[in-house]
SEFIZA-3560 file (N, C-alpha, C; in Angstrom, 3 decimals):
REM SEFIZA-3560
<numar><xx>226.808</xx><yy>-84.237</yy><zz>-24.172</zz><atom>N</atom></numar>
<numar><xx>226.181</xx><yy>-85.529</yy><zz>-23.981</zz><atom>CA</atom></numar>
<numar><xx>224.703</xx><yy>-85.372</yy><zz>-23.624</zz><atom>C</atom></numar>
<numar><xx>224.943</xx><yy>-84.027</yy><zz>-22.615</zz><atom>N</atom></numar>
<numar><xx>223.167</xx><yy>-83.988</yy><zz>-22.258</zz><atom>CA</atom></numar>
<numar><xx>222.265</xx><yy>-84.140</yy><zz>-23.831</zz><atom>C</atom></numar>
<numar><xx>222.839</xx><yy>-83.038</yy><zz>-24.372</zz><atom>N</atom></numar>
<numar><xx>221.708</xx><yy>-82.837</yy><zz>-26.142</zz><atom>CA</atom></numar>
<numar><xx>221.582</xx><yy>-83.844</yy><zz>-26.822</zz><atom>C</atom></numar>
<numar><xx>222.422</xx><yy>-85.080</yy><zz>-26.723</zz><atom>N</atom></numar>
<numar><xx>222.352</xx><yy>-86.088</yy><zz>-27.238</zz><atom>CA</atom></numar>
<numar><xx>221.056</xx><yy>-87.090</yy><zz>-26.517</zz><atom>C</atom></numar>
<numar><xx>221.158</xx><yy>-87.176</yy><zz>-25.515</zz><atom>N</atom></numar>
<numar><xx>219.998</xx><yy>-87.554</yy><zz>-24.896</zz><atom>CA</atom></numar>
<numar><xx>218.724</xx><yy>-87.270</yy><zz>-25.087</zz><atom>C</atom></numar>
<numar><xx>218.984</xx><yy>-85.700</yy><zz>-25.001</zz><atom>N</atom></numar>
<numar><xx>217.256</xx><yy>-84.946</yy><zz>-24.673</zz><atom>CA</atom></numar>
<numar><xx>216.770</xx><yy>-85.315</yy><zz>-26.634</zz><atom>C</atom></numar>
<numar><xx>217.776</xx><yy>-84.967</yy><zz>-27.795</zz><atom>N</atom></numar>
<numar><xx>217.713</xx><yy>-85.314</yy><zz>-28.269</zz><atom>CA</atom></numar>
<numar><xx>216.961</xx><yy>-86.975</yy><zz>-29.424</zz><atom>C</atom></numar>
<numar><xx>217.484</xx><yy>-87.796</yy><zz>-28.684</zz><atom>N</atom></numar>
<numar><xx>217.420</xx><yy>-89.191</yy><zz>-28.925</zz><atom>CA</atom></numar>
<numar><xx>215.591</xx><yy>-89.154</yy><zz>-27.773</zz><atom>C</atom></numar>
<numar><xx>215.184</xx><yy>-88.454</yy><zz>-26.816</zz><atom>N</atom></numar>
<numar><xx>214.333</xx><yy>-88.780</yy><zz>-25.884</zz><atom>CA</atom></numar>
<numar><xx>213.091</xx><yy>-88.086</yy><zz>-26.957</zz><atom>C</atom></numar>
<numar><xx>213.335</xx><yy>-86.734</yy><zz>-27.584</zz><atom>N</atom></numar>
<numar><xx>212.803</xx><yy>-86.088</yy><zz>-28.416</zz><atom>CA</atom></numar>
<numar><xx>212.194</xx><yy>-86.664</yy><zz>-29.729</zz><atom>C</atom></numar>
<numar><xx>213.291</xx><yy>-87.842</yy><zz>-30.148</zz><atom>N</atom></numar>
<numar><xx>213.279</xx><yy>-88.188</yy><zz>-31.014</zz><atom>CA</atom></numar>
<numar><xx>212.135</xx><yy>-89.626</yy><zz>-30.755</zz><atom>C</atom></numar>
<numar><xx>212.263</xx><yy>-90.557</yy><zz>-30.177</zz><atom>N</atom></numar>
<numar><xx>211.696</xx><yy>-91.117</yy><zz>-29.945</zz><atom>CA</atom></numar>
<numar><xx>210.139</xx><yy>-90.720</yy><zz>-29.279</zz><atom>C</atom></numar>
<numar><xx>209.952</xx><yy>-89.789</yy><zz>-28.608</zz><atom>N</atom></numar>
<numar><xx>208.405</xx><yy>-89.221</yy><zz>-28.563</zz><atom>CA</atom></numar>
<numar><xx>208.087</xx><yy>-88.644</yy><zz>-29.853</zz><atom>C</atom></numar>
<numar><xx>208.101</xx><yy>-88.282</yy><zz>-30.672</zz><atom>N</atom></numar>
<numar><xx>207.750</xx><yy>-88.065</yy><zz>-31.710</zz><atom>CA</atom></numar>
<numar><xx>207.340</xx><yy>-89.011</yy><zz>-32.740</zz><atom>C</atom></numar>
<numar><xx>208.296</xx><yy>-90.711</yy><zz>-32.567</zz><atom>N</atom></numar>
<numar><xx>207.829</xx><yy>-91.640</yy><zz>-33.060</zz><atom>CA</atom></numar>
<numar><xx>206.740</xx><yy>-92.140</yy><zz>-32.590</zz><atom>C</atom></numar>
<numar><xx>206.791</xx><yy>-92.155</yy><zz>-31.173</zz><atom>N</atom></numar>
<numar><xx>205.729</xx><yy>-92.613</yy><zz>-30.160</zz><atom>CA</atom></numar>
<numar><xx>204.209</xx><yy>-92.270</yy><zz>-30.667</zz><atom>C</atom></numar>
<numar><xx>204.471</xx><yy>-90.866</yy><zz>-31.310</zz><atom>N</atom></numar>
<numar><xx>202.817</xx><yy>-90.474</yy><zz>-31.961</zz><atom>CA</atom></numar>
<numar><xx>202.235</xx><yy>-90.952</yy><zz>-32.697</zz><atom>C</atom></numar>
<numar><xx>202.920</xx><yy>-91.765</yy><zz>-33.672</zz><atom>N</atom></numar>
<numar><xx>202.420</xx><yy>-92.277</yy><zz>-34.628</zz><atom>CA</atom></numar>
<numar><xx>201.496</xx><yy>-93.609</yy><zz>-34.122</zz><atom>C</atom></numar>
<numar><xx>200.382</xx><yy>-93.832</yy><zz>-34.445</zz><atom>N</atom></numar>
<numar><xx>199.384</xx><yy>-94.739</yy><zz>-34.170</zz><atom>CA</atom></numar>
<numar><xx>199.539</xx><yy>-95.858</yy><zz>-34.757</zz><atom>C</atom></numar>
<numar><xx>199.635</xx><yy>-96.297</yy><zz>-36.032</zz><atom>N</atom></numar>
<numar><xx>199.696</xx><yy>-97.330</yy><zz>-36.770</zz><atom>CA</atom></numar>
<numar><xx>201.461</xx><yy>-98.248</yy><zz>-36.574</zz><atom>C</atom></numar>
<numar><xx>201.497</xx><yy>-99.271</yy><zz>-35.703</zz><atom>N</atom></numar>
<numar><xx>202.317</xx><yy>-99.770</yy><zz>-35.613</zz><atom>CA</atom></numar>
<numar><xx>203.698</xx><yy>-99.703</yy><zz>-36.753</zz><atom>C</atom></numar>
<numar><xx>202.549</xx><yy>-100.253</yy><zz>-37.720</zz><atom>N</atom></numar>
<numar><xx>203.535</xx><yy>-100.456</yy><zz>-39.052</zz><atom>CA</atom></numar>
<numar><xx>204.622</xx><yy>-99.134</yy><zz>-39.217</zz><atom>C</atom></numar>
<numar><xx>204.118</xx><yy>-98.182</yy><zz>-38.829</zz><atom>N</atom></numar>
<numar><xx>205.164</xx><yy>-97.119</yy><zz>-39.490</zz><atom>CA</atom></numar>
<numar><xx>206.014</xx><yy>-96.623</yy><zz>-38.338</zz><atom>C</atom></numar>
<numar><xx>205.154</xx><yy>-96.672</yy><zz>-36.568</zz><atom>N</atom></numar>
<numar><xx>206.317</xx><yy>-96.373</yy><zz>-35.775</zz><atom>CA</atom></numar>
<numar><xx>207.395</xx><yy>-97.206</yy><zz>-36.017</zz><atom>C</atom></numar>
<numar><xx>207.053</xx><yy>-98.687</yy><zz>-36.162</zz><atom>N</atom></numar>
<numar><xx>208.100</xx><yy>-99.942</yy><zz>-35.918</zz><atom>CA</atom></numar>
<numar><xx>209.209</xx><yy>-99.364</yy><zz>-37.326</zz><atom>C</atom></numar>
<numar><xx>208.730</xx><yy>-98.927</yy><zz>-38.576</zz><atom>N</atom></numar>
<numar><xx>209.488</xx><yy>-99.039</yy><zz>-39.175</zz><atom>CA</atom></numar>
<numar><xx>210.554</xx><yy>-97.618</yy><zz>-39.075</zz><atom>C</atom></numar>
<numar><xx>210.480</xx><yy>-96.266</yy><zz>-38.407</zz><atom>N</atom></numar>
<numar><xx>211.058</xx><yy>-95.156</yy><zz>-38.000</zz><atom>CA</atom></numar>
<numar><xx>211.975</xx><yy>-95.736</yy><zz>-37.461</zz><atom>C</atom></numar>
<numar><xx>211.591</xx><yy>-96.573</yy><zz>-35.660</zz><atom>N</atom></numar>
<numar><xx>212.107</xx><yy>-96.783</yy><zz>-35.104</zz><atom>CA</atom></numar>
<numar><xx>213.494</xx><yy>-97.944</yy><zz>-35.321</zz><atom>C</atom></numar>
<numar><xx>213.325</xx><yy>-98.881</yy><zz>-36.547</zz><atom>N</atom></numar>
<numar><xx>214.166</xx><yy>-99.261</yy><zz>-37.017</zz><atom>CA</atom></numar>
<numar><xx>214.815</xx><yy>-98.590</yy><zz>-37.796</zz><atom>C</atom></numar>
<numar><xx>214.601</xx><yy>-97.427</yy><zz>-38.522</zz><atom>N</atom></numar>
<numar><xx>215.717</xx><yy>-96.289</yy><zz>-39.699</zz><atom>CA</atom></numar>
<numar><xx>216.257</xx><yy>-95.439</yy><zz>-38.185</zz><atom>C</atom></numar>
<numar><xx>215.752</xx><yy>-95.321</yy><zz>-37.127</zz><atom>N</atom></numar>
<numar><xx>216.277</xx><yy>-93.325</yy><zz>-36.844</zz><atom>CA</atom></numar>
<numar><xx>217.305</xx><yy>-94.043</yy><zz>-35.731</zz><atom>C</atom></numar>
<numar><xx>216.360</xx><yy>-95.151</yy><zz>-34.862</zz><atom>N</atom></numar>
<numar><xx>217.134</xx><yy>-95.720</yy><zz>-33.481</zz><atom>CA</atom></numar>
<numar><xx>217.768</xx><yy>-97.001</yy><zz>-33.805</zz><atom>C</atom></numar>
<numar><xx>217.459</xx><yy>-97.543</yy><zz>-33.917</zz><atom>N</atom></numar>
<numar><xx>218.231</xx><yy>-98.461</yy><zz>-34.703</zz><atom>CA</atom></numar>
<numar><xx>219.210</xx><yy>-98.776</yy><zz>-35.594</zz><atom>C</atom></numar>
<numar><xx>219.628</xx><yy>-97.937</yy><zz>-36.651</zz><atom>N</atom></numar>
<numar><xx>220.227</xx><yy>-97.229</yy><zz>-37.514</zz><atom>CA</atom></numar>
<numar><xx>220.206</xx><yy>-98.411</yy><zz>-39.088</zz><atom>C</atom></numar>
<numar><xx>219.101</xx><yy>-98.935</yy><zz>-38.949</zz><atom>N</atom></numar>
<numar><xx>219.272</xx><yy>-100.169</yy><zz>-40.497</zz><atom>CA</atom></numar>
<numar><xx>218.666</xx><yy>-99.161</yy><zz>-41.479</zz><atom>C</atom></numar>
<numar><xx>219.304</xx><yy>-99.613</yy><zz>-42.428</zz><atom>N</atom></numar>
<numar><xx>218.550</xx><yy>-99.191</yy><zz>-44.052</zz><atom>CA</atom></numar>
<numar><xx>217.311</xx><yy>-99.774</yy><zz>-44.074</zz><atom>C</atom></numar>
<numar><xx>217.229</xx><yy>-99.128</yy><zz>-45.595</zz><atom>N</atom></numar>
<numar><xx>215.819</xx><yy>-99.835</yy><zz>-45.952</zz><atom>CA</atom></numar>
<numar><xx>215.630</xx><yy>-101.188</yy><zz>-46.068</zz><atom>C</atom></numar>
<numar><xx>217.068</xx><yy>-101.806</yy><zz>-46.570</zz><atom>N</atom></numar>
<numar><xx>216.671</xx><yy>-103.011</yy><zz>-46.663</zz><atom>CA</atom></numar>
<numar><xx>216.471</xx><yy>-103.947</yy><zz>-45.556</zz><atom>C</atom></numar>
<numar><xx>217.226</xx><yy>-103.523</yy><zz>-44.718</zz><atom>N</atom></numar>
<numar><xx>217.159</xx><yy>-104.349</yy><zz>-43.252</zz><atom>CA</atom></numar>
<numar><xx>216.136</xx><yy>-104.085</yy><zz>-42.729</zz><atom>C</atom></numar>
<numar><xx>215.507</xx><yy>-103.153</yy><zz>-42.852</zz><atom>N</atom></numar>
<numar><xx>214.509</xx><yy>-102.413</yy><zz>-42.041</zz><atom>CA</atom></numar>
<numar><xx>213.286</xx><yy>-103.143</yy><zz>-42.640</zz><atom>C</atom></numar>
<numar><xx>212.987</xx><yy>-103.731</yy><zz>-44.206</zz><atom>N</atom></numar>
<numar><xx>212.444</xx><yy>-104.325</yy><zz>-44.776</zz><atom>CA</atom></numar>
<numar><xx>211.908</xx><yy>-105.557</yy><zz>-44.790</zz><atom>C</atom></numar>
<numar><xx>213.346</xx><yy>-106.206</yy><zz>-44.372</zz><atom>N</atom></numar>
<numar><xx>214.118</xx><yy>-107.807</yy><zz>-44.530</zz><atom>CA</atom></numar>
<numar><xx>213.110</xx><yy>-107.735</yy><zz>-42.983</zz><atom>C</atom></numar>
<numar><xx>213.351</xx><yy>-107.131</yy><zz>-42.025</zz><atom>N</atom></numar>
<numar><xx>213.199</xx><yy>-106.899</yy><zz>-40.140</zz><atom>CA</atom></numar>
<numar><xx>211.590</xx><yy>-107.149</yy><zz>-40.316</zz><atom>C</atom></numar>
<numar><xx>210.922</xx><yy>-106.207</yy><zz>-41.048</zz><atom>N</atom></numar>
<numar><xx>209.150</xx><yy>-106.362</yy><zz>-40.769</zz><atom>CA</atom></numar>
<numar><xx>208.881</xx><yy>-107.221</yy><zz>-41.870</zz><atom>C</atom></numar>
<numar><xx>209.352</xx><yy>-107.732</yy><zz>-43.073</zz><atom>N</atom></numar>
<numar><xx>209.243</xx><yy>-108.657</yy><zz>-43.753</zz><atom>CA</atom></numar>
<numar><xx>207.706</xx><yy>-108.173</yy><zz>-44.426</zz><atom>C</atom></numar>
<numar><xx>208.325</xx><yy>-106.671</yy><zz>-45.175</zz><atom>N</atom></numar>
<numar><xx>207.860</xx><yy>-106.126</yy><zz>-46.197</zz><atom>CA</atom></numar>
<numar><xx>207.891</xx><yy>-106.443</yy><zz>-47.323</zz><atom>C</atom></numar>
<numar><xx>206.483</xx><yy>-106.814</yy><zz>-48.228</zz><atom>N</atom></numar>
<numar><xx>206.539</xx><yy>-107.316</yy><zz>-49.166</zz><atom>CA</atom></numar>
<numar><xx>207.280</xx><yy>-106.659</yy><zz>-50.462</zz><atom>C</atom></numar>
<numar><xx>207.950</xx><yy>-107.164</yy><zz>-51.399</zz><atom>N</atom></numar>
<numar><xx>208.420</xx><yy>-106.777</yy><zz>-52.727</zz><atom>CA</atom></numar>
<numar><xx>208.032</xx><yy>-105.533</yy><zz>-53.331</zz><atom>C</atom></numar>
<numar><xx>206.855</xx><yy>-105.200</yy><zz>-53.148</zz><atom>N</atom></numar>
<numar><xx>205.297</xx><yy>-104.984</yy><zz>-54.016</zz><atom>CA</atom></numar>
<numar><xx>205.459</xx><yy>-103.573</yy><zz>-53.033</zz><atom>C</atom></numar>
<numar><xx>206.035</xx><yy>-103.440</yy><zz>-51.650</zz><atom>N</atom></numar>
<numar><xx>205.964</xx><yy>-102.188</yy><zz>-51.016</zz><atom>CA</atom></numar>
<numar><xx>207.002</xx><yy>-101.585</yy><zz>-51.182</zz><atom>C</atom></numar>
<numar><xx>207.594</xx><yy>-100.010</yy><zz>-51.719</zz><atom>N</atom></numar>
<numar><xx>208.315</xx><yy>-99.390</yy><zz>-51.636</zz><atom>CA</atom></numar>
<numar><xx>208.322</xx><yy>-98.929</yy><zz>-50.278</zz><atom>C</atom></numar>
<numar><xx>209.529</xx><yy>-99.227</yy><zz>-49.986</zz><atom>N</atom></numar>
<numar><xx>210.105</xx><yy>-98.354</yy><zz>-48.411</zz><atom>CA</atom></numar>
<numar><xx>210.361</xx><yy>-96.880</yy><zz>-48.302</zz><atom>C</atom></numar>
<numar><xx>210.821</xx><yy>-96.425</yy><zz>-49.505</zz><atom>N</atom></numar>
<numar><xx>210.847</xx><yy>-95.140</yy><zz>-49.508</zz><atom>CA</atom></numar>
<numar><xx>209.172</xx><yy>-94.137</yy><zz>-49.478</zz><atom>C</atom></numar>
<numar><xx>208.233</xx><yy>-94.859</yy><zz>-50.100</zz><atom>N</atom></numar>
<numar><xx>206.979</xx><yy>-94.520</yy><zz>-49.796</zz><atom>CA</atom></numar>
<numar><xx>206.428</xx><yy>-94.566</yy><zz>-48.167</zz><atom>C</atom></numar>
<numar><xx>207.113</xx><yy>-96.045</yy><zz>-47.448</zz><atom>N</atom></numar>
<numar><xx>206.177</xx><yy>-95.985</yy><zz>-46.552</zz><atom>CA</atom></numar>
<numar><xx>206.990</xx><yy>-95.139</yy><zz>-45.872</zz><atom>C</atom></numar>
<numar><xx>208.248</xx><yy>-94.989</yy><zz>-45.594</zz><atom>N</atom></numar>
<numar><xx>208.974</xx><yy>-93.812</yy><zz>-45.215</zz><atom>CA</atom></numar>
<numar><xx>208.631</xx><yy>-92.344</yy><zz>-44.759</zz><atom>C</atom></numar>
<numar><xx>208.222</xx><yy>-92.102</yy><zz>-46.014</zz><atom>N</atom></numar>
<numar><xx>207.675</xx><yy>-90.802</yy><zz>-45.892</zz><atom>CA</atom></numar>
<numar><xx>206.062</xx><yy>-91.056</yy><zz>-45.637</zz><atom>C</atom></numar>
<numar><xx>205.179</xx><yy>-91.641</yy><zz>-45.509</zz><atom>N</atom></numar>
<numar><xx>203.815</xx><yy>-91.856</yy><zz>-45.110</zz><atom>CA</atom></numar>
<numar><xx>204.561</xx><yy>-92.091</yy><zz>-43.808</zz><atom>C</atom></numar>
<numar><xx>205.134</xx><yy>-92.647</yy><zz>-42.889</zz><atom>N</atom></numar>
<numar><xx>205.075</xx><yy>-92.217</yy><zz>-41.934</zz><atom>CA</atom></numar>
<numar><xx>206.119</xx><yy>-90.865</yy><zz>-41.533</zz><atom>C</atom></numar>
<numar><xx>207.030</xx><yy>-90.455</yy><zz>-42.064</zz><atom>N</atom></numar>
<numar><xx>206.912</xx><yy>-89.018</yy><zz>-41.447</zz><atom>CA</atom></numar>
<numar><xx>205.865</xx><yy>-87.959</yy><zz>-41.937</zz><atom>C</atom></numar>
<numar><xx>205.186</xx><yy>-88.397</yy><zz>-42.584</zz><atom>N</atom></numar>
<numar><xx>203.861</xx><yy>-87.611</yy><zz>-42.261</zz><atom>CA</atom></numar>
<numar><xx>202.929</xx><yy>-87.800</yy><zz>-41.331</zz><atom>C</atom></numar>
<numar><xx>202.960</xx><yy>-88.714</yy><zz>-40.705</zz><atom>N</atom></numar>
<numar><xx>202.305</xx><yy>-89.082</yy><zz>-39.332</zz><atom>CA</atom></numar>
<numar><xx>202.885</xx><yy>-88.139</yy><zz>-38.341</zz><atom>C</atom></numar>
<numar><xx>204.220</xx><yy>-87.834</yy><zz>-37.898</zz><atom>N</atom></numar>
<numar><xx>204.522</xx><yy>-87.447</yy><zz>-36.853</zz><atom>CA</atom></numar>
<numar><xx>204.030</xx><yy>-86.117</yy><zz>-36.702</zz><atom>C</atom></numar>
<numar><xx>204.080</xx><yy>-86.195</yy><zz>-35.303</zz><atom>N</atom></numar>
<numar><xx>203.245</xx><yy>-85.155</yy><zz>-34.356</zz><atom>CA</atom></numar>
<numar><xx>204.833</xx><yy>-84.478</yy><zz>-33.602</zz><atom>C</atom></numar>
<numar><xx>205.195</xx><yy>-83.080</yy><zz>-34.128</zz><atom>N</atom></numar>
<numar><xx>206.076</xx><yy>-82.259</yy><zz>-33.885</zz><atom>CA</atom></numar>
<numar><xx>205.713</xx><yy>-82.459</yy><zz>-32.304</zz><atom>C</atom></numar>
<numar><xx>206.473</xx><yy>-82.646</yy><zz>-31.313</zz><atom>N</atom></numar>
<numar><xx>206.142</xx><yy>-81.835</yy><zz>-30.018</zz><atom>CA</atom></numar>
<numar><xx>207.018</xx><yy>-81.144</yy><zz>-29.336</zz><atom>C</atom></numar>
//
């Protein structure tokens, strides 16, 4: 149970790095939250015109390993 924690605590500082709202908010709805893309979509009320799987990975390229 502890690793699950330190884990999930790990996990969330790592989102924390990311600067640009748009992409922590949208991590934090795929990793902690657990919605798909589409919910996760439908949730920030991402336009048509944006692939989620793009901004996806633009923000795990943001994160800061720590």
């Amino acid at each position: 149970m502890k690793e699950v924690v330190k884990t999930r605590a790990e996990t969330l500082e790592m989102i924390d790095s990311i600067k640009p709202i748009k992409y922590r908010l949208l991590l934090n709805l795929l990793y902690i939250n657990g919605m798909d893309y589409k919910e996760a979509g439908n949730k920030m009320r991402i336009g048509r015109d944006e692939k989620m799987s793009v901004l996806h990975n633009q923000a795990l390229k943001m994160v800061i390993i720590v």
